[in-house]
C-alpha positions in Angstrom: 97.0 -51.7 -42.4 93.8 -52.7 -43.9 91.6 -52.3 -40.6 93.1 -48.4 -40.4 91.7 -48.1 -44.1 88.4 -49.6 -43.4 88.8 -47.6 -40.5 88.7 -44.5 -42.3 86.4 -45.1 -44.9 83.9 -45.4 -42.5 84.6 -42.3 -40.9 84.3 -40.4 -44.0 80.4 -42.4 -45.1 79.3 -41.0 -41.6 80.8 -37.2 -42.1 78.7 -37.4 -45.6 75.7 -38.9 -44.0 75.8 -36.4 -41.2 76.1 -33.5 -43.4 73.0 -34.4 -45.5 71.1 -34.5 -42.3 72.1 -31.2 -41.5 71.4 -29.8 -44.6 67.5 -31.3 -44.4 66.8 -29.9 -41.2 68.3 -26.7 -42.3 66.0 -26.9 -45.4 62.6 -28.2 -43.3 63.0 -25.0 -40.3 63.2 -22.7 -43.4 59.6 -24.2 -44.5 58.1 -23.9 -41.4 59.4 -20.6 -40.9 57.9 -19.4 -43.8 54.5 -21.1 -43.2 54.2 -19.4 -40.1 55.2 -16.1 -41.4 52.5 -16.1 -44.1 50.0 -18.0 -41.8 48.6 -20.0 -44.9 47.7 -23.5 -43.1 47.9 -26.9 -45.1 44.4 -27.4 -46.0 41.9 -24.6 -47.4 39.3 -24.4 -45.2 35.4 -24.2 -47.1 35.7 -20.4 -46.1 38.7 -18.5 -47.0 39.6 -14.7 -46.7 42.4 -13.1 -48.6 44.9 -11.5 -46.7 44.9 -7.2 -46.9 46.5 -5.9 -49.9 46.2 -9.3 -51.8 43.6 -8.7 -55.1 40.4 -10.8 -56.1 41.7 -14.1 -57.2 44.9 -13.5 -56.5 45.2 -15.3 -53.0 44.2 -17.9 -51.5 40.8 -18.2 -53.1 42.6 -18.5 -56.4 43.7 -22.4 -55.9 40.8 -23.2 -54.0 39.1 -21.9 -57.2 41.1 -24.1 -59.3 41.0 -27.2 -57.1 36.8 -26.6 -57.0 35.5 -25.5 -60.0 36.4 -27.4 -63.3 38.5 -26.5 -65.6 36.0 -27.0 -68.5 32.9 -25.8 -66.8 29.6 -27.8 -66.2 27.5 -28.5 -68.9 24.4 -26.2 -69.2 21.6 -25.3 -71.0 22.3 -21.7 -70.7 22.5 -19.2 -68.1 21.0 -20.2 -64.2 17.8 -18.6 -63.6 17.7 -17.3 -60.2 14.0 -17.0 -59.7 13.4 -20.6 -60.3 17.3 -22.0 -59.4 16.4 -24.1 -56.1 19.7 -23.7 -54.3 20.5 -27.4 -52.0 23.0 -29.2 -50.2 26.5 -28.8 -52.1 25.7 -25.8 -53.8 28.9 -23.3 -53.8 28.1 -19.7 -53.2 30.5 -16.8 -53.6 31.0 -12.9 -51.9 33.0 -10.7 -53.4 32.9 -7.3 -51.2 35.0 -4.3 -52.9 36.0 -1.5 -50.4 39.1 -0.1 -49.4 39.9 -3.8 -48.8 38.6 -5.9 -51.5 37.1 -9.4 -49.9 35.8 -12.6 -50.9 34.1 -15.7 -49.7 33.4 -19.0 -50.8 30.6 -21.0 -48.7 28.8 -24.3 -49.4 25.6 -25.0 -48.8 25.8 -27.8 -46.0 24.4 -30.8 -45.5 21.4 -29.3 -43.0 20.7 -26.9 -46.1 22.6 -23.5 -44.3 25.3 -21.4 -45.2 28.0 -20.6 -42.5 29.7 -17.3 -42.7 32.1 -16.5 -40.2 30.9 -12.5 -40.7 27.6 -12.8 -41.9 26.1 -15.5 -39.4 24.4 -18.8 -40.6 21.9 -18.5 -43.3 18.9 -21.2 -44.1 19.5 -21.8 -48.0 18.2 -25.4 -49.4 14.6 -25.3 -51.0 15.2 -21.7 -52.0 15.6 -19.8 -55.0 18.9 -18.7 -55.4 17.1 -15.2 -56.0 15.4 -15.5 -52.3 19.0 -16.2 -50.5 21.2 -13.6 -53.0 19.0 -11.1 -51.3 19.1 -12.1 -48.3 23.3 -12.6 -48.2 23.3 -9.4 -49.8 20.6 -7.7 -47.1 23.1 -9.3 -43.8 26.3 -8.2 -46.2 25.1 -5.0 -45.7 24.6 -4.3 -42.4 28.1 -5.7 -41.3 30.3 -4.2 -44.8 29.8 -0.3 -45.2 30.3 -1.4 -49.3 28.3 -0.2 -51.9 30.2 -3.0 -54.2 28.4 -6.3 -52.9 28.2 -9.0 -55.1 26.9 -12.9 -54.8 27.1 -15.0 -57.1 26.8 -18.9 -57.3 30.7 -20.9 -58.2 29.6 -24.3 -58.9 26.1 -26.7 -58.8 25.5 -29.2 -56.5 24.8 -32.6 -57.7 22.9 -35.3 -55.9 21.2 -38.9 -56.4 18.4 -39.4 -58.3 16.1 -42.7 -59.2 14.1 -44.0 -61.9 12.4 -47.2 -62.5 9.3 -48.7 -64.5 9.7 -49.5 -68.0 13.6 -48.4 -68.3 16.5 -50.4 -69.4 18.4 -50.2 -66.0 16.5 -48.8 -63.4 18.4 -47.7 -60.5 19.9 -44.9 -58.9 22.0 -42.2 -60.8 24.1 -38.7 -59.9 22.7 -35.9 -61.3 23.6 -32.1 -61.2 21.0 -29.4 -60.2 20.3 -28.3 -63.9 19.6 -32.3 -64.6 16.4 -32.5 -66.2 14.0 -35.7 -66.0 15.4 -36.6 -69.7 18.8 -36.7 -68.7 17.9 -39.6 -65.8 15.7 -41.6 -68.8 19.0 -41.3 -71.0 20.9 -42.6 -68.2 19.1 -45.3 -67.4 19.3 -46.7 -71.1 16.5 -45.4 -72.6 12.6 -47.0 -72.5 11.8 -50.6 -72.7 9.8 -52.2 -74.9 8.6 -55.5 -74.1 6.0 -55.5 -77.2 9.5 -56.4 -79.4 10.4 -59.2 -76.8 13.8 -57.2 -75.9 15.4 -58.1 -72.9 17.3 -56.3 -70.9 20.7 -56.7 -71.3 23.7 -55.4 -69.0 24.3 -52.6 -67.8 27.6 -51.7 -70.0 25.6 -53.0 -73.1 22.6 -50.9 -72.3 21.5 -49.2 -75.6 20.7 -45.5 -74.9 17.6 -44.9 -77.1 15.6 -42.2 -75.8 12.3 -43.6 -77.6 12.5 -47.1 -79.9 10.7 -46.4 -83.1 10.3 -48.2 -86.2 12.9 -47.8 -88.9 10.3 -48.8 -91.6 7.9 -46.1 -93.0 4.7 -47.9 -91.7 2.2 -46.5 -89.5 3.7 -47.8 -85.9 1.9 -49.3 -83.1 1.9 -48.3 -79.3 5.0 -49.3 -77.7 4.6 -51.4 -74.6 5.4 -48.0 -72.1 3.8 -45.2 -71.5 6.0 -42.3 -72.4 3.3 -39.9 -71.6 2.3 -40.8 -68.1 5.3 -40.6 -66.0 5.3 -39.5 -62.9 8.0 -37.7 -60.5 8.5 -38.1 -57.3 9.6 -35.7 -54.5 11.2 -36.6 -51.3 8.7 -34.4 -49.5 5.6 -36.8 -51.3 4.0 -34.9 -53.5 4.9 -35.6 -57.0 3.5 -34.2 -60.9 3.0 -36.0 -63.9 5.6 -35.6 -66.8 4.5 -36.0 -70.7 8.0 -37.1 -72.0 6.7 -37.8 -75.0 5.7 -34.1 -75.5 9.4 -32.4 -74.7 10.6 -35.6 -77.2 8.8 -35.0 -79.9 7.8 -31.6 -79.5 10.5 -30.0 -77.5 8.2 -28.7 -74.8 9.5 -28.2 -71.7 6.7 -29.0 -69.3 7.8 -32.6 -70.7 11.1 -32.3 -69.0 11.1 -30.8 -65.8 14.6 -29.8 -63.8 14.8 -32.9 -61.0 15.2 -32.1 -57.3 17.4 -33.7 -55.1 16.3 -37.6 -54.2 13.7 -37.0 -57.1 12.0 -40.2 -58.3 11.1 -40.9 -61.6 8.7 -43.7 -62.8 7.6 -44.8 -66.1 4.7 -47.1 -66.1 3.9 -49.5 -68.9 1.4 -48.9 -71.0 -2.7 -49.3 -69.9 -4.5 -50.1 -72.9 -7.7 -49.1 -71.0 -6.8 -45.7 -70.9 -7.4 -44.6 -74.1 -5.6 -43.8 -77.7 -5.9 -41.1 -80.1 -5.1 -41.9 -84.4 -4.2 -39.4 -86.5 -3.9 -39.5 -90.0 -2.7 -37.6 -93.0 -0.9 -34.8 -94.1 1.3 -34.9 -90.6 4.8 -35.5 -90.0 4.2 -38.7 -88.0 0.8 -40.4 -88.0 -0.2 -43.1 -86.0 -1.9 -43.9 -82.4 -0.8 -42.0 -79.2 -1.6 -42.0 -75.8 -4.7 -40.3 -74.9 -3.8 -38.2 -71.2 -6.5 -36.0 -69.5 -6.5 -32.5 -70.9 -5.3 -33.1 -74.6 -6.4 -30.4 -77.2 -6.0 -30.6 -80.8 -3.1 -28.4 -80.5 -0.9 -30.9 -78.8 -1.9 -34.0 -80.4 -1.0 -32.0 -83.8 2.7 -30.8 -81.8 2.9 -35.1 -81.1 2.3 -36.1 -84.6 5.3 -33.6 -86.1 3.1 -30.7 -87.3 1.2 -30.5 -90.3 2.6 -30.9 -93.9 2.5 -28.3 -96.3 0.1 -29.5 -98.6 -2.2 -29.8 -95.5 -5.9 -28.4 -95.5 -5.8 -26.3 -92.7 -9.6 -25.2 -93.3 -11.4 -28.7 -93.0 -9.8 -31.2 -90.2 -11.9 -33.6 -89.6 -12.4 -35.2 -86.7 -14.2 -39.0 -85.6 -16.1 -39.0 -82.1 -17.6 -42.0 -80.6 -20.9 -41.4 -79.2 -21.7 -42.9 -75.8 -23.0 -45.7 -76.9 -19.5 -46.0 -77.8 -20.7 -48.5 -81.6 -21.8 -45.3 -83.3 -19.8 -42.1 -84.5 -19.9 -39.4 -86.1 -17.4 -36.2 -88.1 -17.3 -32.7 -87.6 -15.2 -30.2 -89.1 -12.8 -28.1 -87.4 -10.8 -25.1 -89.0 -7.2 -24.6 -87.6 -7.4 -20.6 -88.0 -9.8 -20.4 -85.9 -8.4 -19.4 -82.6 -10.6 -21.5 -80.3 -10.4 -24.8 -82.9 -7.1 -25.6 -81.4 -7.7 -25.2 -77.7 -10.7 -27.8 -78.3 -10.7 -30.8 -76.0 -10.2 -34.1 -77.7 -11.5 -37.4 -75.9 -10.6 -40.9 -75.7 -10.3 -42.7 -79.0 -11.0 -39.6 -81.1 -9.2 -40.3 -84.8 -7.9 -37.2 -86.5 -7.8 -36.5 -90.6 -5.8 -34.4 -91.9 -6.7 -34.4 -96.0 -4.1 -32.7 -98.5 -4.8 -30.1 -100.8 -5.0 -31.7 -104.4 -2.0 -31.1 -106.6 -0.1 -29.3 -104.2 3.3 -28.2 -105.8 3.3 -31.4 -108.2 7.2 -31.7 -108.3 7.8 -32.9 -112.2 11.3 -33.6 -113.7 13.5 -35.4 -116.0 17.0 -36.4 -115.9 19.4 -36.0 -118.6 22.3 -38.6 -118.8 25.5 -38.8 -121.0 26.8 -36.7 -123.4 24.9 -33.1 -122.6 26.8 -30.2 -121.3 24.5 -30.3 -118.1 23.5 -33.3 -117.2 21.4 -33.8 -113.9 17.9 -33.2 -113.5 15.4 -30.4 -114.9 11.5 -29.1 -114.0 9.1 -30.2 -116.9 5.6 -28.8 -116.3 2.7 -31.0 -115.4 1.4 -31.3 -119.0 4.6 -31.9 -120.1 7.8 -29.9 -122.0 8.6 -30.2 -125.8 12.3 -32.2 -125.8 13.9 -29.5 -127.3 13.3 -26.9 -124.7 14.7 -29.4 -122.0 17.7 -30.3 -124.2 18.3 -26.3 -124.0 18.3 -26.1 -121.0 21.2 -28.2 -120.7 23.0 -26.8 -123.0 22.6 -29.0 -125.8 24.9 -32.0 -126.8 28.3 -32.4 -126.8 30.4 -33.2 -129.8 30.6 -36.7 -129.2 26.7 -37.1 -128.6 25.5 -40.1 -130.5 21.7 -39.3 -131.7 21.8 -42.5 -133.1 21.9 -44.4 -130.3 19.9 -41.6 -127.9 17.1 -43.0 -126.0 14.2 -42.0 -124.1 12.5 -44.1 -121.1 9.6 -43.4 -119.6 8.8 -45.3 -116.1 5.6 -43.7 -115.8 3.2 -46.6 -117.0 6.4 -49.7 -116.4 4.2 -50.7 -113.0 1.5 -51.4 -115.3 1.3 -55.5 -115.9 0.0 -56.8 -119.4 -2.5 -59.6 -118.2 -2.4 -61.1 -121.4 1.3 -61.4 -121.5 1.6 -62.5 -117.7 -1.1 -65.3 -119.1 1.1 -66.6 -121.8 4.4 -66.4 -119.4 2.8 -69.5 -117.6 2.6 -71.3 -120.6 4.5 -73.9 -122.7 4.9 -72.5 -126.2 3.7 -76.0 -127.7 0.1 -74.7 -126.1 0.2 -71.4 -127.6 -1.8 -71.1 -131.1 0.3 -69.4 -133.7 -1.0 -65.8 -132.7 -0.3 -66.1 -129.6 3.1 -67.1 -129.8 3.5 -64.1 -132.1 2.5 -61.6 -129.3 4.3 -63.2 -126.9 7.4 -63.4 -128.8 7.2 -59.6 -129.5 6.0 -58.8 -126.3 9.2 -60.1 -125.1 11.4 -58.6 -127.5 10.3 -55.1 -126.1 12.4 -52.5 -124.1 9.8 -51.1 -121.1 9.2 -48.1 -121.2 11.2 -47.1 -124.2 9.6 -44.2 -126.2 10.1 -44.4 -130.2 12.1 -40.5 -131.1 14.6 -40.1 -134.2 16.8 -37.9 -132.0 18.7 -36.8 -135.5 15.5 -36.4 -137.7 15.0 -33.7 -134.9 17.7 -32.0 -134.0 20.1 -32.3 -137.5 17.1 -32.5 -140.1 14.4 -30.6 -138.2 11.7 -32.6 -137.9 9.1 -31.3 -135.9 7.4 -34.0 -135.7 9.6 -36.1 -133.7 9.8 -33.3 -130.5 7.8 -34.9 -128.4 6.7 -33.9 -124.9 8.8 -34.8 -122.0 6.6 -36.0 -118.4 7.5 -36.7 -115.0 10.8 -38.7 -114.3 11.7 -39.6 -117.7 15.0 -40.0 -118.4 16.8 -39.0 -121.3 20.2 -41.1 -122.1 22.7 -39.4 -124.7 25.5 -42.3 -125.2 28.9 -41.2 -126.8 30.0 -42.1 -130.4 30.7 -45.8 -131.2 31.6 -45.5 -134.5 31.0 -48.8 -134.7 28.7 -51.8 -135.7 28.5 -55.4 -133.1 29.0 -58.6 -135.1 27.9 -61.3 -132.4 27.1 -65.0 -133.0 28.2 -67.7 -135.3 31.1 -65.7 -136.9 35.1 -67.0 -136.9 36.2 -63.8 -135.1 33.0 -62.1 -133.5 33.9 -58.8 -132.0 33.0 -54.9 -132.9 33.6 -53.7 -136.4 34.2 -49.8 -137.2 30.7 -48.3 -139.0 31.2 -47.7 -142.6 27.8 -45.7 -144.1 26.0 -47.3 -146.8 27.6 -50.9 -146.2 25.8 -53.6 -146.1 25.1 -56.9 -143.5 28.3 -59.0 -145.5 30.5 -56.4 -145.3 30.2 -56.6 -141.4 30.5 -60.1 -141.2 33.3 -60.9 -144.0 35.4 -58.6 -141.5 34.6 -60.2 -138.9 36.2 -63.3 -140.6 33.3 -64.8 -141.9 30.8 -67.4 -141.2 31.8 -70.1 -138.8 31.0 -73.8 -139.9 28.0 -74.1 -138.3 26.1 -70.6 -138.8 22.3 -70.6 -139.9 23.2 -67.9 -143.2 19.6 -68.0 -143.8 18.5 -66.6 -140.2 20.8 -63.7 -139.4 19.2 -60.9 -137.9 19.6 -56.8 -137.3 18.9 -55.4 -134.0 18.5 -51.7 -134.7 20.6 -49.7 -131.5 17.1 -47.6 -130.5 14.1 -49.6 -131.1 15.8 -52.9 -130.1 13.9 -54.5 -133.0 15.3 -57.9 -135.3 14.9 -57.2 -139.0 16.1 -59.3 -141.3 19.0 -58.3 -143.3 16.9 -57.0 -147.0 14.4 -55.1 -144.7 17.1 -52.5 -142.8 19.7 -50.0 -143.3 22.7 -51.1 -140.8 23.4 -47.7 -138.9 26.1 -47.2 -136.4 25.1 -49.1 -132.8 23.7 -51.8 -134.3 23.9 -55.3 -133.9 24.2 -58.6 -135.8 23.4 -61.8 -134.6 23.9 -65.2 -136.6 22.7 -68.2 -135.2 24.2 -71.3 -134.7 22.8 -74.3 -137.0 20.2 -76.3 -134.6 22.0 -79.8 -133.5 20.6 -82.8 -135.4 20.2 -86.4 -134.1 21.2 -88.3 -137.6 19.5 -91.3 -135.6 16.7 -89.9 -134.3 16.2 -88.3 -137.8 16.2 -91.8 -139.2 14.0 -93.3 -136.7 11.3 -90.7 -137.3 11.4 -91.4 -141.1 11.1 -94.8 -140.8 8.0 -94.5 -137.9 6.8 -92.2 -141.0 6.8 -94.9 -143.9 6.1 -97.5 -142.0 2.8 -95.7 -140.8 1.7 -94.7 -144.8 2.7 -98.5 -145.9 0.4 -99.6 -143.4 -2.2 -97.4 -144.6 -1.6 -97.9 -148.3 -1.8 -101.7 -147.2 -5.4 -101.0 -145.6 -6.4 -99.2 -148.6 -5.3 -101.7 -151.2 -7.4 -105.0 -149.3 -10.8 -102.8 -148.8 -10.5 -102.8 -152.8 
């Protein structure tokens, strides 16, 4: 009973299995039916023509579009220019003819450089201009389409392989496209080398891409190691041209980056220090040496060193000429607007000096901190602007300015070192005479730069006097309200107290707590919140800001003390002694 059931179970797996089969074979003669009927084959030949009633991009050239052309686009400088566009192997090449049946072809330049048209014949192509083989497509179009709608038009750019080597990071060889220019290769390749910095080059993945290695520092820089200017590419067919990378770097010319050719070689020597340098100096963008080439003008040495500055003399350039003795030199004068100045040769070793115009737009401004209704920086002219006029023009104060504690610095003047004081800085104060270690003391005691104003004599009492005139980068510094008086030093509970007018130094310090044990009563000081000066209590009025400092007590050594007394009488007994005998 159980072998019938096996039995049957098998039977039924094979019906199932059997019926799938049918159904795949059933599924696969539809395919192929369908295939043929249409007569589209697996694989889209390079050639394709739509098939009669289909419309432009609807048909079989639409996927072969899609699978060819990407979906982004190539990156381009612009628009190809077909008088100069040199069309090569790889190059893809449309046809659209419109007529009462609309056609279109897609044809890639081959390896051999031709194009193969199955109704227009084969056409040589590589090392024209796309301009030269559009009219000649267009002039064989003609004679076999009786169309007066006959377009060509270029799909997608070739790319090839290009070289470089010399004084790159990773020489080698590189794909390129057809609107590659010789920049793109140097980027590629990592950038120049500089052996003058003792770099080395490192792999390939770590390869730093730095079109041209300058120094960070604002310092006139030396000649790198490589000559950027004296490049030279190569052509398969053996002639080559010299490139000035250096000029499409710096000055964005384009004879300094030529469009490459296919199996283009690009070499960038190092530098030859026999071959010459040019200096210019001065009111330029970038001034330093540069590489003298055969053929430099003042016009492209200027376009190297960034253009001239705007405080620039354009009327009196001045220019330093070896003679050909090649010890002696000597200047001449060249003025820019003169047509022919700038089309003037320049030789090897020429320096360039480009002096500024005197005060050229002297830029002169303050800055206003604190409690103003617009702070920030304003103009001041280059004599100077009255304080009140600059307060103005920020709006004046705020309520909670404090003209008490207001101050004005000027840095104008801070570079300037005291030689006097510098002089006593190196010395012990046990070898300073007593006048000296008064001006020294002072000296040290000083804010730099501070300038002495009563900001509330002048803007509350009107005291002209005190309006002063403001000069380049000052800086004006409106604190808020304190409110308060600092009681620092030798006091039991030291802290800020809250300003009471007309009170005097023991108020201040019986709040806070009184002196400690050990406070020198007879040496507490006021430091005034604007001049920064120590007075002694009987000689100021304590105003709001200001500070009071009592000292501790100096330490004593009882035994020391005792010692010194007794060095002290012994020393007069023994003279009274000496005295007494002579008698």
């Amino acid at each position: 009973m159980k072998s019938l059931l096996r039995i049957n179970q098998t039977g039924s797996r094979l019906r199932v299995t059997l019926f799938c089969l049918l159904i795949g074979l059933a599924l696969m003669s539809t395919q192929d039916f369908a295939q043929v009927k249409t007569g589209q084959p697996e694989s889209y030949p390079l050639e394709v023509l739509p098939q009669a009633g289909e419309q432009p991009l609807e048909g079989p050239l639409q996927p072969l579009l899609r699978e060819e052309q990407p979906t982004e686009g190539q990156p381009l400088e612009g628009a190809i220019d077909p008088q100069t566009y040199l069309l090569g192997p790889g190059d893809l090449i449309g046809i659209s003819i419109m007529g009462d049946v609309d056609q279109e072809f897609l044809a890639r330049v081959s390896v051999d450089g031709t194009l193969r048209i199955s109704t227009l014949g084969i056409i040589q192509a590589a090392g024209k201009t796309f301009a030269a083989a559009k009219a000649e497509i267009l002039e064989e179009a003609r004679r076999s389409y009786h169309s007066e709608e006959i377009a060509v038009y270029l799909v997608q750019l070739r790319s090839f392989k290009a070289s470089i080597g010399g004084m790159v990071w990773v020489p080698g060889t590189y794909t390129l496209t057809a609107t590659d220019r010789a920049v793109a290769l140097l980027a590629r390749a990592g950038g120049f080398y500089n052996p003058v910095h003792g770099e080395e080059t490192p792999e390939p993945a770590n390869a730093p891409v730095n079109l041209e290695r300058e120094k960070k520092e604002e310092v006139i820089p030396e000649l790198p190691g490589y000559s950027a200017r004296r490049a030279q590419l190569i052509h398969l067919d053996g002639s080559s041209e010299p490139v000035d990378l250096l000029m499409f770097l710096r000055a964005g010319r384009p004879e300094g980056n030529p469009y490459l050719r296919d199996g283009d070689f690009l070499l960038v020597p190092p530098l030859n220090p026999k071959s010459g340098v040019l200096g210019i100096y001065g009111a330029v963008n970038r001034q330093g040496l540069l590489e003298y080439v055969p053929g430099d003008n003042l016009e492209r040495a200027l376009l190297l060193a960034g253009g001239l500055t705007d405080a620039a003399q354009r009327d009196s350039i001045e220019i330093a000429r070896f003679s050909r003795s090649g010890r002696e030199f000597h200047i001449f004068y060249v003025d820019l607007d003169d047509p022919a100045a700038q089309a003037m040769s320049l030789q090897p070793d020429d320096r360039i000096y480009v002096r500024e115009q005197a005060q050229y737009h002297p830029r002169c401004q303050v800055e206003l901190r604190g409690e103003v209704m617009k702070p920030g920086w304003y103009p001041v002219a280059e004599t100077g602007t009255p304080l009140v006029d600059v307060v103005q023009l920020a709006g004046g104060f705020t309520p909670k300015a404090s003209l008490y504690e207001a101050t004005l610095t000027r840095k104008f003047g801070q570079e300037l070192l005291d030689p006097e004081y510098e002089r006593l800085r190196t010395m012990p104060p046990v070898q300073m005479n007593a006048l000296e270690y008064q001006y020294f003391k002072n000296k040290s005691q000083e804010i730099k730069g501070r300038v002495v104003v009563d900001f509330y004599a002048l803007f509350v009492k009107g005291d002209s006097t005190q309006n002063i005139l403001l000069r380049d980068q000052d800086i004006l510094e409106i604190p808020p309200l304190t409110h308060t008086v600092k009681v620092t030093g030798q006091v039991n509970q030291p802290g800020i107290v809250s300003f009471v007018p007309g009170r005097d130094c023991n108020y201040y310090i019986k709040e806070s707590g009184g002196f400690a044990w050990h406070a020198a009563r007879s040496r507490v000081r006021i430091i005034k919140a604007v001049t920064g000066k120590w007075l002694k209590p009987g000689h100021a009025q304590i105003e709001e800001g200001d500070t009071i400092f009592i000292p501790a007590k100096p330490e004593r050594d009882n035994w020391l003390l005792l010692k010194d007394v007794m060095l002290l009488v012994s020393q007069v007994a023994t003279i009274y002694l000496i005295v007494v005998t002579r008698r």
